[in-house]
C-alpha positions as protocol buffer text, in pm:
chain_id: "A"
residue {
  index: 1
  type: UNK
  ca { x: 1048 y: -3545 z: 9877 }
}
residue {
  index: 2
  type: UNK
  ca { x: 799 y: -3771 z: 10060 }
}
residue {
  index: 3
  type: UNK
  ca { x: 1005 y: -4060 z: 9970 }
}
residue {
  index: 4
  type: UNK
  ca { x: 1289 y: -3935 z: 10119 }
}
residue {
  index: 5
  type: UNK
  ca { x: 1130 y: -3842 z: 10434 }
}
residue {
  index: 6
  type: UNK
  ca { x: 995 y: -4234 z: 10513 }
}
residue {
  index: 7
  type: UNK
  ca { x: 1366 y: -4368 z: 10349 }
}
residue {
  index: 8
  type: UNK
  ca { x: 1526 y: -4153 z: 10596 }
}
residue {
  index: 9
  type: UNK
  ca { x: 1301 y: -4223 z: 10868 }
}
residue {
  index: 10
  type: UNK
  ca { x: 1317 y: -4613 z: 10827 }
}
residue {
  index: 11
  type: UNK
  ca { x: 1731 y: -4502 z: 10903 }
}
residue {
  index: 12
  type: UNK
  ca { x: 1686 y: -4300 z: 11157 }
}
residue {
  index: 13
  type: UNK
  ca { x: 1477 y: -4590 z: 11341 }
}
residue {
  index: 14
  type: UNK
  ca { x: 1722 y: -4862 z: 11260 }
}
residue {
  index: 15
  type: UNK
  ca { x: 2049 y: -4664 z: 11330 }
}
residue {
  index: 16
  type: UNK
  ca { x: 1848 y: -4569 z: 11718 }
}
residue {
  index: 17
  type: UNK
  ca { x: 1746 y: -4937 z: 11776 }
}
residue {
  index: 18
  type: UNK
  ca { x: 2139 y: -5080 z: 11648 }
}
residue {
  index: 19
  type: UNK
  ca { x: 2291 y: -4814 z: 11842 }
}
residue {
  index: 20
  type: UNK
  ca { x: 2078 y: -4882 z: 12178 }
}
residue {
  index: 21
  type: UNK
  ca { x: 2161 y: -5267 z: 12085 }
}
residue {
  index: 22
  type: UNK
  ca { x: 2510 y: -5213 z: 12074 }
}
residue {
  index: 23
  type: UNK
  ca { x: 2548 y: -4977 z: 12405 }
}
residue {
  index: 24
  type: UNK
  ca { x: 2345 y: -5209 z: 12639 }
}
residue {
  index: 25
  type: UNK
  ca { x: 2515 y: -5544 z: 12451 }
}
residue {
  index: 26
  type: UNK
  ca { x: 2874 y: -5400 z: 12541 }
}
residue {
  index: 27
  type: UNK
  ca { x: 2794 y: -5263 z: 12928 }
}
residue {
  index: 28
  type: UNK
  ca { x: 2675 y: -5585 z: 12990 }
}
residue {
  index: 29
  type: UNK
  ca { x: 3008 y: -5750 z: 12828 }
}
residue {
  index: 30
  type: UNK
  ca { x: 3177 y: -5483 z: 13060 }
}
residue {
  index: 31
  type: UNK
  ca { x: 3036 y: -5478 z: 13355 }
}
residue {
  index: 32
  type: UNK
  ca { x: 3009 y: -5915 z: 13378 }
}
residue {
  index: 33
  type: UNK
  ca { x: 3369 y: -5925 z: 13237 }
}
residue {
  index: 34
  type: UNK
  ca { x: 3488 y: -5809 z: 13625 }
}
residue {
  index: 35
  type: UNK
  ca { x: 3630 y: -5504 z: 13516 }
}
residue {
  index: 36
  type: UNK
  ca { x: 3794 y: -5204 z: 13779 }
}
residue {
  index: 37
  type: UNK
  ca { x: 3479 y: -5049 z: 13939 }
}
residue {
  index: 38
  type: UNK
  ca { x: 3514 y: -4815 z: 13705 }
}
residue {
  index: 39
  type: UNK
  ca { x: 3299 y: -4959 z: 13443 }
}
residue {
  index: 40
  type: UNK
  ca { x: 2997 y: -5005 z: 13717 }
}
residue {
  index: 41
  type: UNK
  ca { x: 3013 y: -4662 z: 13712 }
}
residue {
  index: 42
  type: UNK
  ca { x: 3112 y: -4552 z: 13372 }
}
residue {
  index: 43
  type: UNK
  ca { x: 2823 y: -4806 z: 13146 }
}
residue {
  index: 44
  type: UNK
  ca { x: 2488 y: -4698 z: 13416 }
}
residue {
  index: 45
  type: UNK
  ca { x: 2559 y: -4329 z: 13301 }
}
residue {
  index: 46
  type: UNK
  ca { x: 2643 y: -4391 z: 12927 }
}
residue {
  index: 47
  type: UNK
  ca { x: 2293 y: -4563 z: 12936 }
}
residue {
  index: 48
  type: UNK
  ca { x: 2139 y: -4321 z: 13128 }
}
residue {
  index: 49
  type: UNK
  ca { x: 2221 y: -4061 z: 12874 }
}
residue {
  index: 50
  type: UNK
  ca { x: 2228 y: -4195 z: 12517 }
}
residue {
  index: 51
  type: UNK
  ca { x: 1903 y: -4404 z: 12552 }
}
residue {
  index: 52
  type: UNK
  ca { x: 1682 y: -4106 z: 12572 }
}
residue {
  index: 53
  type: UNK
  ca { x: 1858 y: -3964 z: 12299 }
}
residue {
  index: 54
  type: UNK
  ca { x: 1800 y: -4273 z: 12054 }
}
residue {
  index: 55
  type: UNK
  ca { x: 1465 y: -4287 z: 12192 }
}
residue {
  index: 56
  type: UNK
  ca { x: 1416 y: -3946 z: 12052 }
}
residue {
  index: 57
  type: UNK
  ca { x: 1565 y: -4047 z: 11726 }
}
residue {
  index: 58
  type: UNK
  ca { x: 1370 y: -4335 z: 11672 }
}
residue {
  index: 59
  type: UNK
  ca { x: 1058 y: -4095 z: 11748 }
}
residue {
  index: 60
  type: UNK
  ca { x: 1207 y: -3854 z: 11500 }
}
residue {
  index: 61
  type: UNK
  ca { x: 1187 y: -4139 z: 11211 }
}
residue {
  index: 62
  type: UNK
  ca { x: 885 y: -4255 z: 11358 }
}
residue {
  index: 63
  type: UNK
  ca { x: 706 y: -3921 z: 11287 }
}
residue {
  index: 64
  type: UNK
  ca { x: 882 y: -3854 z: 10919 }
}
residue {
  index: 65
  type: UNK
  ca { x: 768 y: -4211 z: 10796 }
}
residue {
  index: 66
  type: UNK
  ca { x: 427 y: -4112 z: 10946 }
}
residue {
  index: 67
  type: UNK
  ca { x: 475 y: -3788 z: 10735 }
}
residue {
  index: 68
  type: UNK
  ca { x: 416 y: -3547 z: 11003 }
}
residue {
  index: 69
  type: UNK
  ca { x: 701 y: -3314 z: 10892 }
}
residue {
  index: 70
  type: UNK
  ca { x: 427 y: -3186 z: 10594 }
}
């Protein structure tokens, strides 16, 4: 069960840090692309609210790999 805990935590870590890659990598593409005014205002929030999120997934993996879950 260990074993499962750090393979699933090594996931966890690398589906947060792809994730946050991908949602700053596309607001950027949006927001330089000269888009409405809408995606100014659309991409800061997006950010705003799924970084903490991954943050707390990656902490989640971060603490099963460290098998803290025990």
């Amino acid at each position: 069960m260990k074993a499962i805990h750090k393979i699933l935590g090594v996931i966890w870590i690398l589906i947060s840090i792809l994730t946050a890659y991908y949602i700053v990598s596309t607001a950027m593409a949006e927001i330089s692309a000269g888009t409405p005014e809408d995606a100014t205002i659309f991409w800061p929030i997006i950010i705003f609210i799924f970084l903490p999120i991954l943050f707390g997934l990656a902490l989640f993996g971060y603490y099963s790999i460290k098998e803290e879950y025990n």
